[in-house]
C-alpha positions, 0 to 999 in steps of 0.5 A: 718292104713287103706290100701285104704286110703294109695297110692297104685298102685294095689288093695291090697285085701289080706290087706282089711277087711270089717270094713275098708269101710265105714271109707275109704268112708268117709275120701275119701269124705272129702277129695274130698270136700277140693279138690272141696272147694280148686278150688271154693275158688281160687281167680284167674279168673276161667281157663280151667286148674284151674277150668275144669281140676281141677274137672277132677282129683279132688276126685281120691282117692274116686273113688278108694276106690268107685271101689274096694268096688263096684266091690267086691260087684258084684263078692265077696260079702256078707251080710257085704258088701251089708250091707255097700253099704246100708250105703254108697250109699246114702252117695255116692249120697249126694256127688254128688249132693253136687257138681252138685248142688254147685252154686258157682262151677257151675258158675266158670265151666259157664264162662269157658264154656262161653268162649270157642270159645276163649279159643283154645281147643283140641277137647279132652278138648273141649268134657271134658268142654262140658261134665263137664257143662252139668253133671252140666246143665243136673243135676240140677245146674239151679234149684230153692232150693226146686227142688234142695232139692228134687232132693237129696231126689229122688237120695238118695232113688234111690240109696238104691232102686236099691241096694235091687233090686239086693240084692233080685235077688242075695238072690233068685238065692242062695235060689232055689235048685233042688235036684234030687234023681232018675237017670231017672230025669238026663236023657238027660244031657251029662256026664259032666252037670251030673257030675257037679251037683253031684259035688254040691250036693256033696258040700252040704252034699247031694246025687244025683244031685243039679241044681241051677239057675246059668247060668253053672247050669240052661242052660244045664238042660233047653237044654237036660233034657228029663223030661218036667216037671222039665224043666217047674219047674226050668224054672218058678223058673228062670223066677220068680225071684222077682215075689213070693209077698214074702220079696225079692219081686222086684214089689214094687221096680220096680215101686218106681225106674220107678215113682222116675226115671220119677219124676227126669227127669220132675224137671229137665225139661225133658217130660220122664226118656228116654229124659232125658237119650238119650240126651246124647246117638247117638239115641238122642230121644225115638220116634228114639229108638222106630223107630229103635226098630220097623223096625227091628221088622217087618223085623225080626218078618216074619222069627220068627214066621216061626222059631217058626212054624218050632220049633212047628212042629218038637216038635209035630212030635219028641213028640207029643208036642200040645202046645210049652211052654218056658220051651221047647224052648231050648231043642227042639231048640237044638234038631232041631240044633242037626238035621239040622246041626249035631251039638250040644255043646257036639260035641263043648265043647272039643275043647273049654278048657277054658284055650286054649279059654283064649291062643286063644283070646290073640293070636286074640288081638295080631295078631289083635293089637300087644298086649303079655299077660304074667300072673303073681303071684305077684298082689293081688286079691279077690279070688284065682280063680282069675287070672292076667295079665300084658299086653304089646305092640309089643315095650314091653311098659307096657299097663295094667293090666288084671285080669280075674275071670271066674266061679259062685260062692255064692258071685259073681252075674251071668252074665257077665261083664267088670270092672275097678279098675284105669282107664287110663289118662295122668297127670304130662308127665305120661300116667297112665295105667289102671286096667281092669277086666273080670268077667264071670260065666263060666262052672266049672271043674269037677274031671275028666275034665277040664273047657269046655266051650259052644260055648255061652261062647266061644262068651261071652268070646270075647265079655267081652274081646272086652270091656276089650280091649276099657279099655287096649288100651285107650290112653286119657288125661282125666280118665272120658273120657277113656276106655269106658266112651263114649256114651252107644249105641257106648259101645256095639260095641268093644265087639259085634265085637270081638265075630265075630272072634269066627265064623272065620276058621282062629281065631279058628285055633289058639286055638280050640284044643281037650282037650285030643288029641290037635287035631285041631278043625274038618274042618266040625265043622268049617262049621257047626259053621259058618252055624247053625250061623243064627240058629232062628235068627229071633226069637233071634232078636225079644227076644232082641228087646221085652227086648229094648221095655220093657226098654222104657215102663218103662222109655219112658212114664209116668209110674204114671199109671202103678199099675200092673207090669205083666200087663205093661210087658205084653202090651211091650211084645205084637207085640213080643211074640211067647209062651204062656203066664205064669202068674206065671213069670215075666221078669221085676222084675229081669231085672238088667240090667235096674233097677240096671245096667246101662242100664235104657232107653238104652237097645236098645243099643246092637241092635244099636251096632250090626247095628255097628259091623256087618257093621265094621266087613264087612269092616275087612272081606273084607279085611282079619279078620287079616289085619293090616291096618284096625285094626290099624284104629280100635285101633286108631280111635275107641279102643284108644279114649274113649269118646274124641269126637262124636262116629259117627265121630270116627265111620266114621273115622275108616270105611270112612261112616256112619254104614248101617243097611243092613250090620246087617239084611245080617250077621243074614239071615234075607235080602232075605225076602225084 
């Protein structure tokens, strides 16, 4: 008896071994294709209910057992697992492009569409019809047989491409360890960072410290290691991740996924990967993501290069530093911080157990949204770090399920992320509730202290919470269009706004207790947190736009006449950089986001969202950061409805007018210079 091919409500983990994939895959494609033959066959005229809605909810269970398998490949995997999503990834792609591709589906789903106008649609399913043609339009469906045979072709290699750009990240970031013997080589890092890289060491027979390049590992030592050279040894070890011309090199990769992405789009009609995807984004064009991308360039990129100068000279004065490399960048940005505004994470890390930053971004939700938390036992989970959660309302109706999975381990990849495992829709008078899951790579505890997080991964913790939320409180008929399944440059926007409350006196009093004493968080802490919040702002926008330019080098231009990867890097990186260049590291070849993520032609889109939440967030702080009202027209207007309908009207239904980008350039400090 296969456990993912019973009915089961909540994952059951504890039940699944791996051997049990491949054939659950199999069996839940065969039998999504009876459901897709079944609605093909139907001898009745083809109706919005008999054809639309009956693709909305055929293959159910695939996408289940599709959900379990992936989210474990990202948070608990092995050599087994990325095995099987070898295997069963071509397989997944071959699927898709069996329905996308099925002329007699298509036209039964066309004269649907066809008819719209006299069909009387809520604006739900008139956005579901809309959305299931142009899957189809968009995908293929009008294509010769030749361009349809090739189209497969591009998918399936796709599909395997992208699986062993992130298998060689995953592999490259186990493989590398620094193994420090010598008490003068930790000089610099506080008691807890030593601690727990004695703890490592200790985990693998070894003595001394053990540094990793997980995030908890890698981002204290670059932050307060004295010795500069192990700084810049980690350092070029962390940024050349599939860039060593060895087995696990990603250039090769990088380039197939770019030529095969760019091919893909021109059968399908379109000049570039990038037109093809911001169709379906509120950017619309890449001339308009270059446009956006560039004018807060030359708005940022004065105040960046003044932050730099600064940084430079306070090197050179603290140390004699001539030349500021990247492998100094954080620890004499911190030491700056340190000076400017007496405040350092050390200071943070106590009033930020992990637990009470949990407690804490309950209480925001509950005070923001009426939501109670209640962590349970009885559900099953993949790992027994995990934690989980029922989630009810303020009339105690069941919500949703939480599952939260916050410290690095071997098989989890880093970074962060939001995930689900059943999404939310309604069906036969029942209002199906969802599954949601954050996933984090969060300080561990030590022996002698409890997980204190960073004020980093304070934010992260709320941003991640933000699209948890958008999955929680998702209240849509249709699954595909729950949650956050809507437009890629509007996702950003639930979790870039919850991590504004991080800054707020009247959020951190809630939870920024003292580990030991309980004491709340310091009144001048509160201040400083709130001042140093602008801290090389400037230079943290030109970082994030030279990521958003690199994404549409690779994606908004031909990229047949890229030979060199560095070299491409190099030209996208050019109106941003500020440090030297080292030939021996190189961004795009572990850049996940866009070659295996997806965030391909669209990582401009946490700048968009920011656009977003600084100016939705000036509308709560003017009218209280905990006022009813306006997060209630949040729930309402934004959280609750998923991808029903445009996001830029949703936007101005919650705000009353468009988002202004003055409202972002105001909160980064970065208005004054015009």
């Amino acid at each position: 008896m296969n456990p993912l091919l019973l009915k089961f409500d909540t994952a059951p983990f504890s039940q699944i071994k791996n051997e049990h994939f491949k054939p659950a895959f199999l069996r839940a494609i065969e039998n999504a294709r009876a459901e897709i033959d079944a609605i093909i066959d139907n001898l009745d005229a083809p109706t919005f209910e008999n054809t639309i809605e009956a693709l909305e909810f055929a293959g159910q269970q695939l996408d289940r057992v599709s959900s379990v398998f992936f989210n474990l490949n990202s948070a608990e995997t092995n050599e087994d697992i990325q095995q099987i999503a070898q295997e069963v990834s071509p397989l997944l792609s071959e699927f898709s492009n069996d329905i996308t591709l099925n002329l007699d589906l298509f036209q039964r789903i066309k004269s649907v569409y066809d008819q719209k106008d006299a069909l009387n649609l809520s604006p739900e399913q008139q956005t579901l019809l809309e959305k299931k043609y142009k899957s189809f339009s968009r995908n293929g469906a009008n294509l010769s047989e030749d361009k349809k045979k090739r189209l497969r072709e591009i998918d399936a290699e796709l599909s395997k491409l992208k699986l062993t750009f992130g298998e060689n990240i995953l592999a490259e970031t186990n493989k590398y360890e620094m193994h420090l013997t010598d008490e003068a080589d930790v000089d610099g890092l506080p008691e807890g960072e030593k601690e727990a890289a004695t703890q490592l060491a200790e985990s693998k027979d070894k003595e001394g410290w053990l540094l990793t390049l997980d995030h908890p590992s890698y981002i204290p030592f670059m932050k307060y290691a004295e010795n500069r050279e192990l700084r810049k040894e980690l350092s070029l070890a962390f940024a050349s991740k599939g860039f060593h011309g060895d087995a696990l090199d990603n250039q090769e990769n990088v380039l197939k996924i770019a030529n095969l992405r760019h091919e893909r789009a021109n059968v399908l009609g379109y000049e570039t990967h990038a037109h093809f995807v911001l169709e379906e984004r509120m950017a619309e064009t890449p001339e308009k993501v270059r446009e956006f991308l560039n004018e807060l360039l030359h708005k940022a990129k004065p105040a960046a290069e003044r932050e730099f100068k600064q940084l430079e000279d306070f090197a050179k004065e603290l140390d004699g530093i001539d030349r500021l490399e990247k492998w100094d960048g954080s620890y004499y940005s911190e030491k700056l911080k340190q000076k400017l505004f007496d405040l350092d994470d050390e200071k943070l890390k106590p009033y930020f157990k992990l637990e009470n930053v949990i407690a804490g971004v309950f209480k925001v939700a509950e005070k923001l949204f009426g939501l109670r938390f209640e962590e349970v036992s009885d559900i099953d989970t993949y790992h027994e770090e995990v934690k989980t959660y029922r989630v009810y309302d303020d009339t105690n109706n069941f919500l949703s399920l939480f599952y939260a999975d916050f410290h690095p381990r071997k098989g989890k990849r880093g970074g962060a992320w939001m995930t689900s495992y059943k999404p939310q829709y309604k069906k036969d008078g029942e209002n199906v509730r969802p599954h949601i899951s954050n996933v984090c790579n969060f300080t561990r505890s030590t022996s002698t202290k409890p997980s204190l997080l960073t004020f980093n991964e304070v934010t992260t913790l709320f941003h991640e919470f933000g699209h948890a939320l958008h999955g929680m409180l998702a209240n849509t008929l249709y699954p595909s269009l729950s949650g956050t399944s809507v437009y890629w440059d509007f996702v950003e926007l639930p979790s870039q706004v919850m991590e504004n409350w991080c800054y707020e006196q009247e959020a951190l009093e809630l939870f920024a207790t003292h580990y030991k004493t309980d004491a709340p968080i310091p009144m001048e802490l509160i201040k400083k947190i709130k001042d140093s919040a602008t801290f090389q702002e400037g230079m943290q926008t030109l970082r994030q736009l030279s990521f958003g330019l690199l994404d549409m080098s690779w994606h908004g231009t031909d990229p047949s006449n890229i030979t060199d990867v560095k070299t491409n890097e190099n030209l996208a990186f050019e109106g941003t950089k500020l440090y030297p260049e080292t030939s021996e590291t190189c961004m795009t070849t572990a850049f996940a986001h866009i070659f295996q993520g997806g965030y391909s032609s669209g990582y401009y889109s946490y700048k968009w969202a920011e656009v977003l939440d600084a100016d939705a967030f000036a509308y709560f702080k003017e009218k209280g950061i905990f006022n009813k009202e306006v997060a209630t027209k949040f729930k309402d207007n934004v959280l609750s409805k998923g991808g029903t309908e445009n996001p830029m009207v949703l936007y101005k239904r919650f705000r009353g007018a468009e988002p202004k980008v003055e409202a972002l350039l105001k909160r980064a400090g970065l208005f004054e210079n015009h």
